[in-house]
PAGU-988533 format. One line per field, with one value per atom (N, C-alpha, C, O): atom name; z, y, x; residue number from 1; residue in three letters. Coordinates in steps of 0.001 Angstrom, whole numbers. Atoms other than C-alpha are relative to their C-alpha. Layout:
BEGIN
name	[CA:...];
z	[Z:...];
y	[Y:...];
x	[X:...];
resi	[NUM:...];
resn	[Ala:...];
END
This chain:
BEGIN
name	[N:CA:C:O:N:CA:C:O:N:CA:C:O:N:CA:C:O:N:CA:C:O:N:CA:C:O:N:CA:C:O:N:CA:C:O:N:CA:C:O:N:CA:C:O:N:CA:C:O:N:CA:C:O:N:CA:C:O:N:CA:C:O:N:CA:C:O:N:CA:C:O:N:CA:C:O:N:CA:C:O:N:CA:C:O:N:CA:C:O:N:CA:C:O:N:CA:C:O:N:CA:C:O:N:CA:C:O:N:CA:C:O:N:CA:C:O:N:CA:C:O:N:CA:C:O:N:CA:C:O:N:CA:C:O:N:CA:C:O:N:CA:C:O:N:CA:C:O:N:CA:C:O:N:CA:C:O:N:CA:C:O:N:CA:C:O:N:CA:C:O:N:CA:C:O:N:CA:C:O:N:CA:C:O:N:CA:C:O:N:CA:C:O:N:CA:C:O:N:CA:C:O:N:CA:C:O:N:CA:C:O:N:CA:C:O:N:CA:C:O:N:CA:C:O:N:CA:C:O:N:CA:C:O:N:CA:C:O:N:CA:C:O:N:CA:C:O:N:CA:C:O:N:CA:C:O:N:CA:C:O:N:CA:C:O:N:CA:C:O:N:CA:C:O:N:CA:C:O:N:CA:C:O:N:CA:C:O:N:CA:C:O:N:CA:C:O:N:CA:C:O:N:CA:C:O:N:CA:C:O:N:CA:C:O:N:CA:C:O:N:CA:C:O:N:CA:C:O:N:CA:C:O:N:CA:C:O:N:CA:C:O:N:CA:C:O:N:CA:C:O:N:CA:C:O:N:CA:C:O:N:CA:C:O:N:CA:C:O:N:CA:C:O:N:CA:C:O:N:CA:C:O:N:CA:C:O:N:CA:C:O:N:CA:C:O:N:CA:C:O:N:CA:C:O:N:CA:C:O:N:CA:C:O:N:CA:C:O:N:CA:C:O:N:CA:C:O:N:CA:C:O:N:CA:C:O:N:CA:C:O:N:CA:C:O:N:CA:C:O:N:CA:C:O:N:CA:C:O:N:CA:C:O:N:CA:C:O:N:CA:C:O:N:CA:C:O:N:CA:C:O:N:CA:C:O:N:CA:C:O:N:CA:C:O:N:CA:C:O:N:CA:C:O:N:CA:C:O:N:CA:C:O:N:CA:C:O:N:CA:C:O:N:CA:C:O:N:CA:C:O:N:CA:C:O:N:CA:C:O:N:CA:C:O:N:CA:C:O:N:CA:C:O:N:CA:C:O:N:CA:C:O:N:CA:C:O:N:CA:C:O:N:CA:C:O:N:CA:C:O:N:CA:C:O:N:CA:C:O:N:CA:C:O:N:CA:C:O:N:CA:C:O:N:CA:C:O:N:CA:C:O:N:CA:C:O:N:CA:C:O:N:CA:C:O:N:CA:C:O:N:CA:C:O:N:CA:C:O:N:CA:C:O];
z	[393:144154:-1518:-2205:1287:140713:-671:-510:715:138671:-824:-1896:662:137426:-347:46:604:135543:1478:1608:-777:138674:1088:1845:-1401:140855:-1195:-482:810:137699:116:-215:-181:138337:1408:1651:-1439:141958:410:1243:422:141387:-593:159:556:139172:712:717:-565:141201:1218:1389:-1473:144646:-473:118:318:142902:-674:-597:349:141120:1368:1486:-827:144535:734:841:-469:145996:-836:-144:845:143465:-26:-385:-103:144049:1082:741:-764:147542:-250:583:-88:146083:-875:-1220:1102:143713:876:509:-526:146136:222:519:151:146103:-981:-908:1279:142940:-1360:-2435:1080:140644:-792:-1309:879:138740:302:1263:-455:138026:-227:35:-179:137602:-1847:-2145:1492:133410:230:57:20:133893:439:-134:-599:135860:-880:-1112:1274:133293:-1121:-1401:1148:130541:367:-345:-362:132404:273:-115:-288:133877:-1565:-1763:1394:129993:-1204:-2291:728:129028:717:11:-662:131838:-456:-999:332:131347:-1378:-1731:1837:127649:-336:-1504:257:128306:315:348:176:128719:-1113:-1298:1725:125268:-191:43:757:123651:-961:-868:1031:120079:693:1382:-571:120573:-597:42:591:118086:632:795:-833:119794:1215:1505:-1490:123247:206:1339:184:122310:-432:-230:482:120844:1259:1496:-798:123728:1040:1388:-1472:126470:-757:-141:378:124034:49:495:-342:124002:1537:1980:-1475:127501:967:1939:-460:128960:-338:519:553:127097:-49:73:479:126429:-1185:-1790:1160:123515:-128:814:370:121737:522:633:-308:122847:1580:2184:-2042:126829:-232:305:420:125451:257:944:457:124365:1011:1087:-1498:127823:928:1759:-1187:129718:-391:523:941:127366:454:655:-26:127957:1399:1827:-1398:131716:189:414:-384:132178:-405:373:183:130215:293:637:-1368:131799:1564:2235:-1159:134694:134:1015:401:133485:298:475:505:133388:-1167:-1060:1466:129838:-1177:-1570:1714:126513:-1175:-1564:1040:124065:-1635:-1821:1397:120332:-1089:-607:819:117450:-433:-946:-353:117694:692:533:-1231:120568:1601:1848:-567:124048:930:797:-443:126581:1633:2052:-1780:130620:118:-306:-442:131934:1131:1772:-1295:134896:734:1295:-849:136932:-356:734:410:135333:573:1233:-216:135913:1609:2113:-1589:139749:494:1451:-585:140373:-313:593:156:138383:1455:2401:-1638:141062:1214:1797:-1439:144170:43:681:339:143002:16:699:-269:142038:1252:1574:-1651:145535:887:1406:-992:147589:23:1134:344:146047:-299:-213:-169:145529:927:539:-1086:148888:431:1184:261:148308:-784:-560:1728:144595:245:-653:-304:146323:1048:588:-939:149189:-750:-262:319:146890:-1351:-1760:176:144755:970:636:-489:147622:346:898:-352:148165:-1113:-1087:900:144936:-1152:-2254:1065:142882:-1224:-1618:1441:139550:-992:-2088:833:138252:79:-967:-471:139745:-797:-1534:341:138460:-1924:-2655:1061:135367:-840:-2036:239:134978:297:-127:187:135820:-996:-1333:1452:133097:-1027:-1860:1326:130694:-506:-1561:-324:132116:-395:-1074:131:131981:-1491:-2232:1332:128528:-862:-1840:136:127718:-478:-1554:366:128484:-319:-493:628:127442:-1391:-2130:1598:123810:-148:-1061:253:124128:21:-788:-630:126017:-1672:-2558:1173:122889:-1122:-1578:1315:120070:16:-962:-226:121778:-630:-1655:325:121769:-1534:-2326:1495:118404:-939:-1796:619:117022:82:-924:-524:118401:332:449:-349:119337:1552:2185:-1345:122377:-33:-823:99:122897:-1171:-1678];
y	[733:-2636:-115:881:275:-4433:37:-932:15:-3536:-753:-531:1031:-6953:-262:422:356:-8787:-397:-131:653:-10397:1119:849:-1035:-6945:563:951:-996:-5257:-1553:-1243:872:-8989:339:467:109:-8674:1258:1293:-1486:-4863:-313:-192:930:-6440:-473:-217:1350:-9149:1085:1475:-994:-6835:966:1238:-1394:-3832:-596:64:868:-6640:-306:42:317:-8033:1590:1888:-1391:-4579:626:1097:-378:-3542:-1021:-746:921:-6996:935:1335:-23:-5668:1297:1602:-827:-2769:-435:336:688:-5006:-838:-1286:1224:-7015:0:1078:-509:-7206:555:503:-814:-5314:-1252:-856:367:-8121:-495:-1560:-620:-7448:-464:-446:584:-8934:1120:2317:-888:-7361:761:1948:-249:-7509:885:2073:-272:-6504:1602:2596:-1326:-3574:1185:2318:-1026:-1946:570:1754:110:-2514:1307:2199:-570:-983:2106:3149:-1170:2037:923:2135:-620:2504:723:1300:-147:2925:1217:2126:-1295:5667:1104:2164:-1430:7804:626:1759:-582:8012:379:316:-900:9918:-472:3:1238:6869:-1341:-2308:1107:5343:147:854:213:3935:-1065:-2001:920:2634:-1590:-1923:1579:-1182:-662:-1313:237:-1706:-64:-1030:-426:-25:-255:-623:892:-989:-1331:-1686:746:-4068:-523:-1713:7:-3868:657:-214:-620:-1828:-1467:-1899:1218:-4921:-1305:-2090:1031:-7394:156:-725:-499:-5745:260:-26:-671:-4218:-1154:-1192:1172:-7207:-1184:-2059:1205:-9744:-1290:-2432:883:-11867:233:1222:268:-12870:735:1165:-890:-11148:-741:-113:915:-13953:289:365:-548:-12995:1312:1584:-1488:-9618:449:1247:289:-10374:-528:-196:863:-12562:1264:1514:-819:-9765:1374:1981:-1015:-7107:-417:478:197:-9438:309:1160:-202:-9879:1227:1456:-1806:-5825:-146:-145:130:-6231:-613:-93:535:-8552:290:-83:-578:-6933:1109:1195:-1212:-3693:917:2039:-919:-1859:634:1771:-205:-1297:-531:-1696:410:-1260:-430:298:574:-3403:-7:-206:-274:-3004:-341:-469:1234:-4716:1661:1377:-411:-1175:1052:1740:-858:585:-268:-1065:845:228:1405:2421:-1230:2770:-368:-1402:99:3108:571:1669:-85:2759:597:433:-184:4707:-223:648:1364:1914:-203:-65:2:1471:927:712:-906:4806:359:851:128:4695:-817:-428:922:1712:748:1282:-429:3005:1729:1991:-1013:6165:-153:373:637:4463:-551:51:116:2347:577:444:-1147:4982:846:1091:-1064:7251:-580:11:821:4458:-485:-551:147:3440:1605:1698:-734:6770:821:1530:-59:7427:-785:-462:975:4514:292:55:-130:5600:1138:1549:-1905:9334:-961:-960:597:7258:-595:-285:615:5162:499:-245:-556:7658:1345:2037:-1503:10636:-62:-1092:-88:11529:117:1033:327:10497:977:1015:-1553:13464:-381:-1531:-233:14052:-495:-824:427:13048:-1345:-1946:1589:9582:-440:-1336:370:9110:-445:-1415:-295:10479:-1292:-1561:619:8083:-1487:-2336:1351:4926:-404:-1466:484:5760:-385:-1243:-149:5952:-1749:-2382:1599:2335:-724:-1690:1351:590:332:-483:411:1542:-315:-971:516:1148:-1971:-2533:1237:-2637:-835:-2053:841:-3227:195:-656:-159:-1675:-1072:-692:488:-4155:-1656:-2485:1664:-7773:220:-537:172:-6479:-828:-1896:233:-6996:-1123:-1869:1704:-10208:-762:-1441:918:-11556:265:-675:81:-10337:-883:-1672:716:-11784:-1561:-1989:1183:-15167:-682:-1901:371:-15539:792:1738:-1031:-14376:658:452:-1452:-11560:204:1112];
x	[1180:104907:-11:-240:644:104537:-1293:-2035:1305:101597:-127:435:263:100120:-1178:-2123:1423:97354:-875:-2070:335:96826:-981:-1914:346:96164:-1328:-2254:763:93775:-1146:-2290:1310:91439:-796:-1995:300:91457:-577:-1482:1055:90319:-1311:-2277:1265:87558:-956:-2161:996:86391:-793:-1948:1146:85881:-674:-1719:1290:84223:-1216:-2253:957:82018:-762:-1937:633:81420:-1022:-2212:601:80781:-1253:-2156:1198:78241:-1114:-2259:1210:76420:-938:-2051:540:75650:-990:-1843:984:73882:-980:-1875:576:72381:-1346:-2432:431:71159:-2098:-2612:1109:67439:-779:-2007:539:66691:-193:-642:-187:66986:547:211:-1032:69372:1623:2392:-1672:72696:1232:1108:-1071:75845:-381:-512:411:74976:-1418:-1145:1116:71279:376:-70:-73:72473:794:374:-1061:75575:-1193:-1380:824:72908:-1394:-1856:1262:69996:717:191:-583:72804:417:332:-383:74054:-1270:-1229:1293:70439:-378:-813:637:69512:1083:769:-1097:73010:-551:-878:180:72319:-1014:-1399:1662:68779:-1288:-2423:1826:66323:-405:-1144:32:67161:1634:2614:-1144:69418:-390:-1184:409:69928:786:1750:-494:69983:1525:2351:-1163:72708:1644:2388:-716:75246:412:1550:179:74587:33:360:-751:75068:1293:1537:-1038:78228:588:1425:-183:79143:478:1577:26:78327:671:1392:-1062:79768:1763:2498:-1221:83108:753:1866:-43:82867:-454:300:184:81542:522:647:-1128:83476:-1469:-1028:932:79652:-332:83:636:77801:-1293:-1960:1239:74989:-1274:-2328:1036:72748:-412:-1482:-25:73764:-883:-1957:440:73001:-1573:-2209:1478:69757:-559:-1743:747:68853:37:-836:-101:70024:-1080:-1637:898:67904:-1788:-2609:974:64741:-132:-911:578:65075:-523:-1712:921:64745:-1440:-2394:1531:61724:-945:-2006:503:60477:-544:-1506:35:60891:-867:-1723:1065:59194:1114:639:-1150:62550:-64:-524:-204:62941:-936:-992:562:60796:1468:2381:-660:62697:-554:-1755:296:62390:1014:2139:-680:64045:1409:2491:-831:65935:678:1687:-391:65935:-327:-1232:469:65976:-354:328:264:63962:-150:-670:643:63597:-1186:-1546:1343:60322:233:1271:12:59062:464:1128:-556:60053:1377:1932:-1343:63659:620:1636:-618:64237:182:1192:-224:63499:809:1479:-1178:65648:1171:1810:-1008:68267:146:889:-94:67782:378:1325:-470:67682:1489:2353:-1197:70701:1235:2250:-1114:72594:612:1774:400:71499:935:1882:-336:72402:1483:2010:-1061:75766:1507:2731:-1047:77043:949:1877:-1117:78705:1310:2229:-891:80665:975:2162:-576:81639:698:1432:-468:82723:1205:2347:-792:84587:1365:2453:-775:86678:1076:1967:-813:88285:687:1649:-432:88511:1033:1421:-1608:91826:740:1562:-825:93329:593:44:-763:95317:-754:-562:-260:94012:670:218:-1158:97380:-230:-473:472:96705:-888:-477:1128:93470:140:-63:-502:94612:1073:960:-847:97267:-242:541:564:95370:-1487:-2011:1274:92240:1293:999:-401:95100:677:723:-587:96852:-708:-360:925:93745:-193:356:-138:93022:819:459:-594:95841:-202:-404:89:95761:-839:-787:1684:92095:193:-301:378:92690:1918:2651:-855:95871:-443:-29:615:93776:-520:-122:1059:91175:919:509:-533:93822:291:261:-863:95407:-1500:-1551:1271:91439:-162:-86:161:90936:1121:721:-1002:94027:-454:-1021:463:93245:1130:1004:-1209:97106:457:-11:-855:99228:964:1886:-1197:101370:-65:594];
resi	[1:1:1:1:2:2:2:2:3:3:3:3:4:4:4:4:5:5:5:5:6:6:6:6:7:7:7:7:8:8:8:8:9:9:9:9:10:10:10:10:11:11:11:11:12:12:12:12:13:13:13:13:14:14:14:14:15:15:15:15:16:16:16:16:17:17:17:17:18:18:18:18:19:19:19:19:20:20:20:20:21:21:21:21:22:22:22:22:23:23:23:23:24:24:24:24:25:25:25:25:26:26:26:26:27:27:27:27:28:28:28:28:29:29:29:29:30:30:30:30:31:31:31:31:32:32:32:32:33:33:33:33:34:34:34:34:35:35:35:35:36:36:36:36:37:37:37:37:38:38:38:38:39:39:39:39:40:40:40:40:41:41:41:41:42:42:42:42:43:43:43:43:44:44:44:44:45:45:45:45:46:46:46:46:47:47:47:47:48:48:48:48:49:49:49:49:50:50:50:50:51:51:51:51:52:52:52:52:53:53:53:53:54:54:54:54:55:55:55:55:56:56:56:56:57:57:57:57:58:58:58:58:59:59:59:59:60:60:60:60:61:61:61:61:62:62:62:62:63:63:63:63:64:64:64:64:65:65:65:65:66:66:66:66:67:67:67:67:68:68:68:68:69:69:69:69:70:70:70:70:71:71:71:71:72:72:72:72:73:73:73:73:74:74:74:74:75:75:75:75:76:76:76:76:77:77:77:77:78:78:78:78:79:79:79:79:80:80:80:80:81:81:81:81:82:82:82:82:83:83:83:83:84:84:84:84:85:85:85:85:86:86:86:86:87:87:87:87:88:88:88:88:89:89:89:89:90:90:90:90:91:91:91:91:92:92:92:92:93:93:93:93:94:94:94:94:95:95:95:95:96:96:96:96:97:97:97:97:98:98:98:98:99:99:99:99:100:100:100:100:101:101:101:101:102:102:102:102:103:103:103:103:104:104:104:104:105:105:105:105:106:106:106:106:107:107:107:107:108:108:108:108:109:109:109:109:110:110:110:110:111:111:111:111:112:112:112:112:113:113:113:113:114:114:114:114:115:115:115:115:116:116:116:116:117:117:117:117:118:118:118:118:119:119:119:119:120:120:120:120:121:121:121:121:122:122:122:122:123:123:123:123:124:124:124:124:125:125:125:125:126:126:126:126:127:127:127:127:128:128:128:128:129:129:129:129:130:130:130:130:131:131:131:131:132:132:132:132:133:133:133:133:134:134:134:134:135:135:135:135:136:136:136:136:137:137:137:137:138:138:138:138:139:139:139:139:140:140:140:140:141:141:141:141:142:142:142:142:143:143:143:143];
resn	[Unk:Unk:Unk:Unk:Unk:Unk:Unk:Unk:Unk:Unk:Unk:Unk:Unk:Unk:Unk:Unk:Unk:Unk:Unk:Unk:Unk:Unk:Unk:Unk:Unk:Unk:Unk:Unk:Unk:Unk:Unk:Unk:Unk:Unk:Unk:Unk:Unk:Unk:Unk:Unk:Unk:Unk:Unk:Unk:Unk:Unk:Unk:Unk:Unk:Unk:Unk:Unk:Unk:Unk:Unk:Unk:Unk:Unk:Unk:Unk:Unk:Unk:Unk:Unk:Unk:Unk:Unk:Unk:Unk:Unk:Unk:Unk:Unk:Unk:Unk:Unk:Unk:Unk:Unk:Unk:Unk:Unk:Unk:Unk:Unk:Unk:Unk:Unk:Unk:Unk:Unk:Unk:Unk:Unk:Unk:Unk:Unk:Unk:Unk:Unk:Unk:Unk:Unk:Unk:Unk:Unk:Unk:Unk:Unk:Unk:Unk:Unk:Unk:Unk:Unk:Unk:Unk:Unk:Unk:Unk:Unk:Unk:Unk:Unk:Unk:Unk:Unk:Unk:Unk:Unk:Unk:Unk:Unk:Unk:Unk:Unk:Unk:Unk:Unk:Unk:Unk:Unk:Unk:Unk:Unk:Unk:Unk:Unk:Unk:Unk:Unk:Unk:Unk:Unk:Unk:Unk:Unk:Unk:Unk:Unk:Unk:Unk:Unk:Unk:Unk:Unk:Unk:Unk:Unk:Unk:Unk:Unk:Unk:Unk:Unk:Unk:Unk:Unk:Unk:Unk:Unk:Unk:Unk:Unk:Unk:Unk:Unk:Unk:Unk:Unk:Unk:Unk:Unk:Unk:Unk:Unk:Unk:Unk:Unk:Unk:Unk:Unk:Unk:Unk:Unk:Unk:Unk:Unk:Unk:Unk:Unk:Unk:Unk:Unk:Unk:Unk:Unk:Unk:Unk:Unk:Unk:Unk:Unk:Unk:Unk:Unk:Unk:Unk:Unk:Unk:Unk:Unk:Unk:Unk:Unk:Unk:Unk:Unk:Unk:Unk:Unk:Unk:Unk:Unk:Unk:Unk:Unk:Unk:Unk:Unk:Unk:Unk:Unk:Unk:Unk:Unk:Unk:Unk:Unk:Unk:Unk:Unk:Unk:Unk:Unk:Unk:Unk:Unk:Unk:Unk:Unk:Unk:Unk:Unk:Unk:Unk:Unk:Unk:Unk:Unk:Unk:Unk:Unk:Unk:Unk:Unk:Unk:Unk:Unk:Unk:Unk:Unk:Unk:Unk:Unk:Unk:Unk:Unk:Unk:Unk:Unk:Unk:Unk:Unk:Unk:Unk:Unk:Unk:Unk:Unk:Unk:Unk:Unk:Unk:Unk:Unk:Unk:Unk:Unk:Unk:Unk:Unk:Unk:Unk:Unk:Unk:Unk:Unk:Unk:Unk:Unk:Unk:Unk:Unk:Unk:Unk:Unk:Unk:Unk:Unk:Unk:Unk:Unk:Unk:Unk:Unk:Unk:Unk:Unk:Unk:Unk:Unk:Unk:Unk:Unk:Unk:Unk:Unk:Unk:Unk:Unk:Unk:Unk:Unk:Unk:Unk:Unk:Unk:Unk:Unk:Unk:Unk:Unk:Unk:Unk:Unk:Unk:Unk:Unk:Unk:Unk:Unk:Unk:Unk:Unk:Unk:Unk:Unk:Unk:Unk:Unk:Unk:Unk:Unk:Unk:Unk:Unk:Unk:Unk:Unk:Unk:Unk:Unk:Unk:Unk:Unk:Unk:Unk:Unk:Unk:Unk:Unk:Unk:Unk:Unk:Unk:Unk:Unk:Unk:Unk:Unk:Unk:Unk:Unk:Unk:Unk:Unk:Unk:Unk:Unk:Unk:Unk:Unk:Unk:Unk:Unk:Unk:Unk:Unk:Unk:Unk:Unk:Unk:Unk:Unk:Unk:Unk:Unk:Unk:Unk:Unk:Unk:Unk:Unk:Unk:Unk:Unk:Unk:Unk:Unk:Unk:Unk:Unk:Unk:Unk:Unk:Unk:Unk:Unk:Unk:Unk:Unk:Unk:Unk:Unk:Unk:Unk:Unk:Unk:Unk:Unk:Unk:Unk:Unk:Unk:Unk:Unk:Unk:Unk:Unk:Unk:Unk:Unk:Unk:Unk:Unk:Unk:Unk:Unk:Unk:Unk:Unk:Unk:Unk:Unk:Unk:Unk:Unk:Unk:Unk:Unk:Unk:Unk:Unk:Unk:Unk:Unk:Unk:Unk:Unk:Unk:Unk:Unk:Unk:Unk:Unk:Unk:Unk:Unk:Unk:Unk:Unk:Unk:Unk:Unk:Unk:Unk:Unk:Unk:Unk:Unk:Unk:Unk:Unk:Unk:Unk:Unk:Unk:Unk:Unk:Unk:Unk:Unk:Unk:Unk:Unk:Unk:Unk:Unk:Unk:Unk:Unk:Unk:Unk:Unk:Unk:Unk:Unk:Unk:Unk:Unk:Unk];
END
């Protein structure tokens, strides 16, 4: 088996799809949800700065998406927004709960089995070729 660009999209796309279905109902898009999850891990807050730079990189959108996806939560009554920080509300913090609850038998299912060494050796692949896609995009050339 060749390890290609083609197999690290198609990884992408179904764990995207798969995370819709826990999505489904809440709201919340695939962006709304990273944004809202990067905000609960990190205590409840997070500086806005950062977290944006974070989902622009990590998401491969614009600060403007950023910012749409920042309002919807609030909107929603997810998240207090502030010119620079961003916080989970009550309400944020229960979705993000349920969410999580509900999805993580899935998230236990789809690495069990897998050695250590394995695991080990595909965080290092993928960054690998993300701190490699990054430089190509930054460059603004190929290879």
């Amino acid at each position: 088996m060749n390890f290609t660009p083609r197999m690290i999209g198609e990884a992408e796309n179904t764990l995207r799809a798969l995370m819709a279905r826990y999505l489904t109902g809440t709201g919340l898009t695939y962006h709304t949800w990273v944004l809202l999850n990067a905000t609960a891990t990190g205590g409840g807050q997070a500086d806005r700065r950062p977290l944006t730079a974070i989902a622009v990189n990590g998401l491969k959108i614009d600060e403007a998406a950023v910012d749409a996806a920042f309002a919807t939560l609030a909107d929603s009554g997810l998240v207090t927004v502030t010119a620079d920080h961003i916080r989970l509300t009550d309400a944020g913090s229960r979705l993000h709960q349920r969410v999580n609850a509900t999805m993580g038998p899935t998230s236990a299912g789809l690495l069990r089995d897998l050695p250590d060494d394995d695991l080990a050796a595909a965080a290092r692949v993928l960054t690998t070729i993300t701190a490699r896609a990054n430089g190509i995009l930054a460059a603004g050339v190929d290879g």
